[in-house]
N, C-alpha and C positions, 0 to 999 in steps of 0.2 A: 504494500500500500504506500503511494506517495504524501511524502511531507504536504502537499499541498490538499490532499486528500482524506489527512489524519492529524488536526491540530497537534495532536500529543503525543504526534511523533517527529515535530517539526524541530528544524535547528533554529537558533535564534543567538543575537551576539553572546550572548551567558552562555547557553547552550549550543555549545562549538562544535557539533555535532564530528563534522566532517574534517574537524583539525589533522593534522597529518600527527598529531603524538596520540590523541583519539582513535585512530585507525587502527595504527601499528599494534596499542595496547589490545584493543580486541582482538584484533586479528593472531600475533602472540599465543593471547589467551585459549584462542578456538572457540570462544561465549558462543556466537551463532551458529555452531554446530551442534549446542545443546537443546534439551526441550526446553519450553517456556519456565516451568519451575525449575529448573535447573541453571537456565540463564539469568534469571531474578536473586536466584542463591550467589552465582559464582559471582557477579559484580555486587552484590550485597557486602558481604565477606571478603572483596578486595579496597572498598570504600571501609569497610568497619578495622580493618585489620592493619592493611597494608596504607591506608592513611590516617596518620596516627593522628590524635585527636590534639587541637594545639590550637593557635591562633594566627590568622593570617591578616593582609594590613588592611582587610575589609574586606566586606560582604559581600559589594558586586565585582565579585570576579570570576570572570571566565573560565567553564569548567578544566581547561588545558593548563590555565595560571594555576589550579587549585593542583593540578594530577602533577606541576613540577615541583610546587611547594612543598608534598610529599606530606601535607596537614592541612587540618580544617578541623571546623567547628560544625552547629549543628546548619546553619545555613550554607554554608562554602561545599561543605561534603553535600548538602545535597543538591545543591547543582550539578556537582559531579557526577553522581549517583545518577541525577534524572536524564542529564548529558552518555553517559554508559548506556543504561535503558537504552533510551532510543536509538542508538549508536546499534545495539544487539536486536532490535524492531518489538520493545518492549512498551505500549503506551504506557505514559508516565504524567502526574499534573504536581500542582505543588501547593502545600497547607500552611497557609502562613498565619501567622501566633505572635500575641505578646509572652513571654515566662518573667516569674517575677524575682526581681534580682539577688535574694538568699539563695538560691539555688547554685550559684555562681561563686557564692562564700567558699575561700577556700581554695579554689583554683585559681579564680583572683583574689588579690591580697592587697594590702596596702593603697597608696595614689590612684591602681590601679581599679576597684573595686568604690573608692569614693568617687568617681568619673562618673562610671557606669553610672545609665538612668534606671531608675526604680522598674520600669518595664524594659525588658529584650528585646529587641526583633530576634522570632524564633520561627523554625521551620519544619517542617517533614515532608517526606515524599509518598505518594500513594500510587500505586500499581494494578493494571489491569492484568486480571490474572481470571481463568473462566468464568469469564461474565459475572468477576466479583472486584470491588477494588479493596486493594489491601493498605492499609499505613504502615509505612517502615521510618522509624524515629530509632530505636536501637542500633545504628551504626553509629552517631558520635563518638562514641566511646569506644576504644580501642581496646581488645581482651587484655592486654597486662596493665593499661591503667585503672580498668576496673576491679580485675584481681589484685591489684593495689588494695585498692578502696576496702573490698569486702576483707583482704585478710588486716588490715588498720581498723575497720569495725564488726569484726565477727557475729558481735549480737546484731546487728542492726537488719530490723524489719522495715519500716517504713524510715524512706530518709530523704533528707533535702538539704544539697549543699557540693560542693567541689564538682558542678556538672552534672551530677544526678537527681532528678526528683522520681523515685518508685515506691511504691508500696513494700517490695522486700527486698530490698538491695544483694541479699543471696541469691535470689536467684529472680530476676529482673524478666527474665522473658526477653533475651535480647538476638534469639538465635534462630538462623531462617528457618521454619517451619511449614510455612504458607499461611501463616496467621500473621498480624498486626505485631509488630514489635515496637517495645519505647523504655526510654532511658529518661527522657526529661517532663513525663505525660504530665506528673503530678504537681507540676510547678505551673505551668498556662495560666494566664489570666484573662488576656483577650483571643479571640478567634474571629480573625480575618476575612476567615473562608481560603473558598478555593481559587485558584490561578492556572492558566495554561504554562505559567514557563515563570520562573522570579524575574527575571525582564517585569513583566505586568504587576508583579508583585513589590516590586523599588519604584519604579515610575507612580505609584500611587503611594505608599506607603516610606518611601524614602529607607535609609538603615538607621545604626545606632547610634553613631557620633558624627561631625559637621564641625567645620572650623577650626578651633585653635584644638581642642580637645581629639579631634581627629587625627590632625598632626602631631599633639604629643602621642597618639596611641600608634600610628603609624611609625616614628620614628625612634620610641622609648618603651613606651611600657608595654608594648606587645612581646617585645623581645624580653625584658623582666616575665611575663605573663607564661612565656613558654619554656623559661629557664625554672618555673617552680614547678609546672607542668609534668615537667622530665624528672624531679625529683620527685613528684609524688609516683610515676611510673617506675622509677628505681627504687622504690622504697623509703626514700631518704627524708625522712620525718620531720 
């Protein structure tokens, strides 16, 4: 089916569909030689895994700028995310959110955490899968930074903070299935609704920071942000 014939399966500047580092990776990979749940699995788990969860100098970027960064957050991975989909002929749309900002306690820290506005711009990607759509929010978080987490809070059932808001931090539900996964559900404050592409969803909505605060976050404390990041992934307390 043509892009022009399947909104949600269309490229768009975010969604870079056809980028020549987009290609190679699929192609690499072999995704569209798999079935449909199996190709939703393998890029799932190459966004959850292999781009480690971290902060990048902003939200609207390009899913090829996100796949070189080698990190992302919950909106930057799923650009990516929904840029693979399509990439593999997977429709794909995007669910944009406020989450509210304890959630974040913890992975941000200091300067960079008094910045932050009280509400997030936050995201998930949702997937057509037989004639069902699915939510996929459990890729943010990369398996050893959340095996971080759980073995630093062993008891903890319901929790909010360092990137995670779920009801049992043991065992989150973050794993392809064919059901609905999420790491940050329990944190949400507003709901946006839905969007063909985060393109539609910035051009209305705008991102998190602007101006002077942008630029300190782009050239200072993002880099602070992913250096405690990496410690909490190392264990380092």
């Amino acid at each position: 089916m043509s892009d022009a014939m399947h909104p949600l399966l269309a490229a768009t500047p975010l969604l870079d569909v056809h980028h020549p580092d987009i290609e190679s990776l699929v192609a690499r990979r072999g995704w569209r030689t798999l079935s449909p749940y199996d190709r939703i699995g393998a890029v799932y788990d190459f966004v959850r895994n292999e781009i480690a969860f971290g902060y990048n100098e902003g939200d609207e970027l390009p899913a090829s700028t996100v796949l070189a960064d080698g990190i992302g957050q919950c909106n930057t991975k799923s650009t990516l995310l929904m840029a693979l989909l399509r990439a593999v002929g997977i429709p794909s749309r995007f669910h944009g959110f406020t989450i509210d900002k304890p959630l974040q306690k913890g992975a941000i820290t200091g300067l960079a955490y008094a910045l932050a506005p009280q509400r997030i711009i936050h995201s998930w990607v949702e997937v057509s899968l037989e004639s069902r759509w699915i939510a996929l929010e459990g890729f943010i978080l990369d398996a050893p930074y959340l095996a971080s987490l759980q073995r630093r809070f062993p008891q903890a059932r319901r929790f909010c903070g360092y990137g995670a808001a779920t009801r049992d931090l043991s065992a989150p539900g973050v794993e392809w299935r064919g059901q609905d996964t999420y790491i940050q559900k329990e944190g949400i404050a507003d709901d946006f609704g839905l969007f063909d592409s985060p393109d539609a969803f910035y051009a209305r909505h705008g991102s998190n920071l602007s101006g002077l605060k942008r630029w300190l976050y782009e050239r200072v404390i993002r880099h602070r942000m992913n250096r405690n990041v990496a410690r909490i992934r190392a264990a380092k307390w």
